[in-house]
N, C-alpha and C positions, 0 to 999 in steps of 0.2 A: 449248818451245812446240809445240804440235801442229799448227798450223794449221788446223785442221778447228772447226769449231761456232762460237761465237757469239764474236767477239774479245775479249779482257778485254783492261779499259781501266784506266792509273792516272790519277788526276786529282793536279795539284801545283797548289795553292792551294786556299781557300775561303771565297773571299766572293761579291763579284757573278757574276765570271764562269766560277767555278768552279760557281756552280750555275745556272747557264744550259749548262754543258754537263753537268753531272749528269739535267736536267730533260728534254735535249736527246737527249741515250741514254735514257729514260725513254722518253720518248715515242715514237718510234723501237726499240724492243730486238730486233727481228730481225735484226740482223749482231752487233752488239756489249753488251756489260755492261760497268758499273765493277765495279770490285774491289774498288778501293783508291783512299784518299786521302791528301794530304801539305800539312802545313801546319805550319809552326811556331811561329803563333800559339796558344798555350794555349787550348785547348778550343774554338775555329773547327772544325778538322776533323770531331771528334767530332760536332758540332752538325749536319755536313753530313754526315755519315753516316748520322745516326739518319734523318733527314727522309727521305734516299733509298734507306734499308737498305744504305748499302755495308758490307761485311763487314770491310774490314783497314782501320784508322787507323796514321799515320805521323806524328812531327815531324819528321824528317829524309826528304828524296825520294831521300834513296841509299840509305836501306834498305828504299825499296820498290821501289827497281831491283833487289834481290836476290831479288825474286818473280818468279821461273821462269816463272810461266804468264802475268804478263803480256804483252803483246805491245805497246800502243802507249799512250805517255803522251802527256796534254795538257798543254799548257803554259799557266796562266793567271797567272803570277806576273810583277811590277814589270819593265818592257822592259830595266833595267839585268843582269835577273839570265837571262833568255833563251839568251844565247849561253853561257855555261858550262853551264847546264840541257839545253841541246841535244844538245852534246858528251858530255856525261854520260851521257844516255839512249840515245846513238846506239850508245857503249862498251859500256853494255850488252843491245846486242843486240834494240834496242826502236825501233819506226817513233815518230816524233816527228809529233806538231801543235803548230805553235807559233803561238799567239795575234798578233795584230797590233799594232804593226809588230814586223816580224821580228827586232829587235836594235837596237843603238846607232848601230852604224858600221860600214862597209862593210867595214870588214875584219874583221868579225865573223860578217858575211855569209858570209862566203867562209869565212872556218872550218866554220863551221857547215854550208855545200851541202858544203863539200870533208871534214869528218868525214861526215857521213851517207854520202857516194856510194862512200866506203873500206870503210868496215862494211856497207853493202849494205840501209840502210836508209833506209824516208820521210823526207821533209823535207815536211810538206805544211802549206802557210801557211792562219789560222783567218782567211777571208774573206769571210765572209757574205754580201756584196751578191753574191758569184758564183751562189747559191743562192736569192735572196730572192723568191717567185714571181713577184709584177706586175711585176720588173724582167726575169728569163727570161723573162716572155710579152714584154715590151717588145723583148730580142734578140732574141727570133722570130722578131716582126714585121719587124724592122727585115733582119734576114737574109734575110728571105724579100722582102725589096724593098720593104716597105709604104712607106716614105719617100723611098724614090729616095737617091740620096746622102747621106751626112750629113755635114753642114758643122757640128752644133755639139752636145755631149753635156754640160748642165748636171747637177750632182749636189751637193744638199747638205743639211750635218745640223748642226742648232744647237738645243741648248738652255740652262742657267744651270751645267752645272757637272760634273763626274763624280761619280763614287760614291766611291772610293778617297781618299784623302787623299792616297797616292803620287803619285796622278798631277800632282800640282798639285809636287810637287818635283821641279826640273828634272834633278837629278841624280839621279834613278830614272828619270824617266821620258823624259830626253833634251830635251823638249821642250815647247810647252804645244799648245791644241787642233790644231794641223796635225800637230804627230806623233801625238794620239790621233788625231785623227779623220778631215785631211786623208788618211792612208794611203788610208782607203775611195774616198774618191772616185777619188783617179791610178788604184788597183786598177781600179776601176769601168768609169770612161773608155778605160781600156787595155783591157779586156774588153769591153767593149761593142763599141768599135770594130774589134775583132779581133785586138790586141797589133800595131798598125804600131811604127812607130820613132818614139820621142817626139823631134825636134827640137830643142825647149828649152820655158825654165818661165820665169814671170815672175809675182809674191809680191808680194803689202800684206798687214803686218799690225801688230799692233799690242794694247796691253795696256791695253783702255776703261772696265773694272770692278773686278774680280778682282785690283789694283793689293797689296791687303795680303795676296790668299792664294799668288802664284806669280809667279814672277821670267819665267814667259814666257808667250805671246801668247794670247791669250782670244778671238781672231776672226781672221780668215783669209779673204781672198781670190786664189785661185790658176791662171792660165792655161797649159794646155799647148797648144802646137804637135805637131799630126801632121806625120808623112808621108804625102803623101796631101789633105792642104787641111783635115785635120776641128781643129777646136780642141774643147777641152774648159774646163769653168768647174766651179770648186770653191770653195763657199765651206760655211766650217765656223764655228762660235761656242760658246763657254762665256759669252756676254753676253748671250743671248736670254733672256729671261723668258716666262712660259706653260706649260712644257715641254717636251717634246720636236717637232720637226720636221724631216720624212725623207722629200725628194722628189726627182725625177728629171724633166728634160726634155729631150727627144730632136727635134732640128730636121731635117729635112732638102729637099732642093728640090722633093718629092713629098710631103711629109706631117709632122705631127709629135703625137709623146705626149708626155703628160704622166701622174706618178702619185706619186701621194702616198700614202707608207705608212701612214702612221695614218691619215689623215680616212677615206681608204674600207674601215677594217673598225671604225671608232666609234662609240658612240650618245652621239648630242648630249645630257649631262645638265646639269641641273640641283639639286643639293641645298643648302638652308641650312646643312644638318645635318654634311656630309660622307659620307665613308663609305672603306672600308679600301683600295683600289686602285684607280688608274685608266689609269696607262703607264707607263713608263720616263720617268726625270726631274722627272715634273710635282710641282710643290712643295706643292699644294693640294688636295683634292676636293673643298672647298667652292666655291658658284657654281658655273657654267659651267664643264664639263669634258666630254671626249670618252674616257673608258672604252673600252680597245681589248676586243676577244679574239683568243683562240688567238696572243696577241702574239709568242712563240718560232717557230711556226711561218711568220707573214706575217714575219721577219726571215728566217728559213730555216736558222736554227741546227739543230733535227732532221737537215733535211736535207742538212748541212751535215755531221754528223758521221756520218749514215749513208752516206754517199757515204765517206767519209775509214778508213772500217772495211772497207767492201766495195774498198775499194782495196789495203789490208791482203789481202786473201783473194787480190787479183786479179783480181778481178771488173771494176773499172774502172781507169783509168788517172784520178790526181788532175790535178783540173782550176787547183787553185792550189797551184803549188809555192813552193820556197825560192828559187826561180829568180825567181818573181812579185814575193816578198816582196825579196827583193834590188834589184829596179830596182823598186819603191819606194821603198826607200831610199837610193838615188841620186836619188830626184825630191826625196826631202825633204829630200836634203844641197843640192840646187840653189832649191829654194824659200828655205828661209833663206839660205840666199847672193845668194838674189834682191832679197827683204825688206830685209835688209840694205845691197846697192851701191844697189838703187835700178834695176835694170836685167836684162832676159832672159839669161837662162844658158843658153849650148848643151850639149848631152850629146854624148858622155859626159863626164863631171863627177866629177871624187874627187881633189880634199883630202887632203895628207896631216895624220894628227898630230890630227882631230877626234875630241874626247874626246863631245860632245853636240852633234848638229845645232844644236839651238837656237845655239851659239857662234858661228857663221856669221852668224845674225840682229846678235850682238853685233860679233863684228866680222868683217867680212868677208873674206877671202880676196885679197891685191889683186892 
């Protein structure tokens, strides 16, 4: 690897969000290029190559760790397959992005920071709300005092359902909405309010719809305790109907924002007729819909990976590590343990012997 010019990137998978980060280095190409991709679904890759002109296709992602000039793989494959994927790429010689949540189980966790930090390579976790603009303007603000104290950091994202079929199997994917989606928020709240010490967690959730497609929880409400007085509220849903909904409210004893991802870059439509795209999630474009733009960018994926390339070079020091990703996933081990007794969980928190967070929900810990 020469370290010099523009980083070449492997991508390992290709569906949804293997090309939200193909799209993502697109748009974005002054630190980095893909190269290459890896998928070993039959003619997926290919598919996702042509569209983005990537040069090298793979079914296997260990023969594309044997391209020399790579430098830094993404990870966007099923959360069960992560922590071997990590370890993998770390062996050879290659800065890792791994998609959210960071792995299964905490002690995959720690494989995973404790291979990268041996081999001298990133670990840098795929966290988008760290990036997402009107939420950075919102810690700005809030940094810069506009709210006086804050006593309360609301964050949450619901719509009917994911994209993957994996994710709805709890033995790929550990969990149901709170391990896809609750991650974002704890990340969130913990970032926002400056990474204090989370206290403890206390979880409702439960399985209202989605009853015949997945053995775990389809809505999710979830309370952190700071240190420090701030609480955080996270609620996440695969049971909203409409499509997507991704907003943030920020309380404090001086002031407080609010901002909602979509509504403020949508145009209110109206079609009988429908027509080809209107957001992430939404099931319809007929009737009433709100058509985003520049939708990758108002999540901050771009800028997400351009930052994660120039960290590669040196240039910046990554702002979500494995380190982040890891006490996420001690919140999520405590949230289902939460859900489950019925009661606040203090941290730190780890279980021996959990095969899937969700387990915890089932039975818990006594």
């Amino acid at each position: 690897m020469s370290g010099k010019g523009k980083v070449k990137v492997g991508i390992i998978g290709s569906r949804f969000e293997a090309d939200i980060h193909a799209e993502s280095f697109r748009l974005m190409p002054e630190e980095a290029e893909v190269v290459a991709v890896a998928s070993p679904t039959p003619g997926n890759a290919e598919k996702l190559a042509k569209r983005y002109e990537i040069p090298r296709v793979f079914t296997d992602y260990k023969q594309m760790l044997l391209e020399k000039d790579i430098e830094m793989v993404t990870i966007t494959a099923p959360n069960r397959l992560h922590a071997q994927m990590t370890v993998d790429i770390a062996r050879a010689g290659k800065h890792v992005v791994c998609e959210k949540p960071l792995c299964m189980t905490l002690e995959e966790a720690d494989v995973m920071i404790d291979t990268c930090r041996k081999e001298g390579v990133l670990l840098m976790y795929a966290e988008e709300l760290f990036f997402t603009p009107k939420y950075v303007k919102a810690k700005e603000m809030a940094d810069q005092g506009a709210f006086g104290k804050i006593y309360l950091v609301k964050q949450s994202e619901k719509h009917f359902g994911p994209h993957g079929d994996w994710f709805w199997d709890v033995e790929q994917s550990g969990g149901g909405v709170f391990m896809d989606m609750g991650c974002h928020g704890i990340a969130f709240c913990y970032w926002f309010l400056g990474r204090p010490k989370i206290k403890n967690v206390f979880c409702q959730m439960g399985t209202y719809v989605h009853t015949d497609k997945t053995k775990g929880e389809d809505n999710s409400i979830c309370i952190l305790e700071f240190a420090g007085g701030a609480v955080g509220m996270i609620e996440d849903s695969w049971a909203r109907r409409g499509g997507m909904d991704d907003c943030i409210e920020i309380y404090g004893e001086g002031g407080v924002t609010y901002a909602d991802l979509h509504m403020g870059n949508a145009l209110p439509t109206f079609s009988a007729h429908g027509y080809g795209y209107a957001v992430e999630k939404a099931p319809t474009t007929k009737g009433w819909t709100y058509p985003v733009f520049e939708e990758l960018w108002n999540y901050g994926f771009p800028q997400e990976m351009h930052h994660f390339a120039r960290c590669v070079r040196g240039k910046e020091k990554p702002q979500a590590t494995g380190e982040d990703g890891r006490l996420v996933q001690e919140v999520l081990y405590a949230g289902y343990q939460s859900a489950g007794a019925g009661r606040k969980i203090e941290l730190p928190f780890r279980p021996e012997g959990v095969q899937r967070p969700v387990d915890l929900w089932y039975e818990p810990i006594t």
